[in-house]
C-alpha positions in Angstrom: 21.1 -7.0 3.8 19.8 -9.0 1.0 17.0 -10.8 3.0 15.9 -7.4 4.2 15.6 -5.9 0.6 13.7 -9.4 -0.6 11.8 -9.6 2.5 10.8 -6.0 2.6 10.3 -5.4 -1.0 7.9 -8.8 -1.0 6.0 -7.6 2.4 5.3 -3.9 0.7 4.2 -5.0 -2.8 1.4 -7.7 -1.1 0.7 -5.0 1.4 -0.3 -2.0 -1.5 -3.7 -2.2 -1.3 -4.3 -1.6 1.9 -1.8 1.7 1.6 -3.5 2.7 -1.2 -6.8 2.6 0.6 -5.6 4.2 4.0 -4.3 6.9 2.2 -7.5 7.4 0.4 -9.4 7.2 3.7 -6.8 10.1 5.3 -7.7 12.5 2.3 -12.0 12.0 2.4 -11.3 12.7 6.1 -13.5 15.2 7.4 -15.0 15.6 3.9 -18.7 16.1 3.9 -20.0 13.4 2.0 -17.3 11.1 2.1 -17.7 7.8 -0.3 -15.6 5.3 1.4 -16.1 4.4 5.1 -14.0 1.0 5.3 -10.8 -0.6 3.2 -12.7 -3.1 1.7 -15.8 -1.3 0.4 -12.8 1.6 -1.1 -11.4 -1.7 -2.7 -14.1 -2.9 -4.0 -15.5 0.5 -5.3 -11.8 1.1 -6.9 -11.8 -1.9 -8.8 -15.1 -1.5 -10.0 -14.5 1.6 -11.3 -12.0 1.0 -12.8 -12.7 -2.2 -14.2 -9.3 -4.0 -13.5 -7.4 -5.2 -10.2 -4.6 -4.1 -10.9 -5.7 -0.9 -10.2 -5.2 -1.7 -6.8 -1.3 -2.0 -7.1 -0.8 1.4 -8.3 2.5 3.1 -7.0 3.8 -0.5 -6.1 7.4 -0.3 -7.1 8.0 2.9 -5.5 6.7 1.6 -2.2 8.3 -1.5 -2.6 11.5 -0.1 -3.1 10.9 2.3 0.0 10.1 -1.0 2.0 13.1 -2.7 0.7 15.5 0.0 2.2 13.5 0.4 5.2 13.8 -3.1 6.2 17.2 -3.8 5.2 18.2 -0.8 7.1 16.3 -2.4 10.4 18.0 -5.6 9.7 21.3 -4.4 9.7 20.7 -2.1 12.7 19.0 -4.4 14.7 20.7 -7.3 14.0 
């Protein structure tokens, strides 16, 4: 159990970026005019707007947390 939580809480708070951007990309779907057409560029563009990187790990500890359960839950029912 605790190697799920530490593994899964570690794996979802490197991974935040990218879930930040794809669900950023899901909600300019199908939008006319849509300003982001890849990860990085919506990174990039983020983080320049913004001024700071750690704009990129916003909502981190709730997704963290959910990946921390999530994991530890597959580890104990898998294994």
């Amino acid at each position: 159990v605790v190697a799920g939580l530490v593994s899964g809480a570690s794996a979802y708070f490197v991974t935040t970026p990218f879930h930040l951007m794809k669900t950023k990309l899901q909600g300019e779907a199908g939008l006319e005019g849509a300003r982001t057409t890849n990860v990085w560029q919506g990174m990039l563009r983020l983080v320049a707007q913004t001024g700071q990187w750690s704009s990129l790990y916003k909502g981190s500890m709730p997704l963290s947390l959910r990946g921390s359960f999530f994991t530890a839950g597959q580890m104990v029912g898998t294994f």
